[in-house]
C-alpha positions as CSV (number, residue, x, y, z in Angstrom):
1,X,38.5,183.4,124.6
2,X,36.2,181.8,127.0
3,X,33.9,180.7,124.7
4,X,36.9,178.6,123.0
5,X,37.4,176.6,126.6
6,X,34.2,176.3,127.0
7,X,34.0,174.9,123.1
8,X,36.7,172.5,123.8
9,X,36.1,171.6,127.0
10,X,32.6,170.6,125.5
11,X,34.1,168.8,123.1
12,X,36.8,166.9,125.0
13,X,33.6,165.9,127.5
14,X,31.8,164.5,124.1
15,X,34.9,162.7,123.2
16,X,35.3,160.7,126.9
17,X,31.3,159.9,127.3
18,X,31.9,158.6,123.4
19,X,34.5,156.6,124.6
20,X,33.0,155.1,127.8
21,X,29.9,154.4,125.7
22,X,32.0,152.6,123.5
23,X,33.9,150.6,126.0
24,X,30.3,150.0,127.7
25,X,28.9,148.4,124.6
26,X,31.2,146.0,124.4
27,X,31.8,145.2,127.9
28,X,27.7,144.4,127.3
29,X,28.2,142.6,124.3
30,X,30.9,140.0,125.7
31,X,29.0,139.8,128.8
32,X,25.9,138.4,127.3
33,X,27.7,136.2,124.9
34,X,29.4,134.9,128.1
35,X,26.3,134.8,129.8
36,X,24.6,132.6,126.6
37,X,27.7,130.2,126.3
38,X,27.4,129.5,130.3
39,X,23.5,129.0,130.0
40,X,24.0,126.8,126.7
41,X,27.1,124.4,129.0
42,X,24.5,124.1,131.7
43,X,21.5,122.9,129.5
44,X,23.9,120.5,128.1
45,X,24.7,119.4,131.4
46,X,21.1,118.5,131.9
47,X,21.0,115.5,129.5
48,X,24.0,113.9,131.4
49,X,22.4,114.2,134.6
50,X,18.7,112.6,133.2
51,X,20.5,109.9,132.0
52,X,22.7,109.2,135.7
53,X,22.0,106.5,137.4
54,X,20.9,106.7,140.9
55,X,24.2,106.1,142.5
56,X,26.0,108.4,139.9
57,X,23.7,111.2,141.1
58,X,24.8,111.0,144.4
59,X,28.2,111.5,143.7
């Protein structure tokens, strides 16, 4: 009888940590593909402010 708590209580624990993993994963995955799009805007950025004149950079 204990054993069969301790069994499923074992298992329900697996089942949540599974879950959080998951949910982890692809909180990580969207982060960094966030993260890349933001870093690829702002080297794109960088041609337009080469290119500036002087008086547009002061803007």
């Amino acid at each position: 009888m204990h054993s069969e708590r301790v069994t499923r209580h074992c298992k329900g624990i697996t089942q949540a940590l599974t879950e959080v993993r998951n949910r982890f994963v692809s909180m990580t995955t969207e982060h960094n593909e966030l993260a890349s799009k933001f870093r690829k805007d702002i080297e794109a950025l960088e041609v337009v402010f080469i290119n500036a004149t002087k008086a547009s950079k002061y803007l």
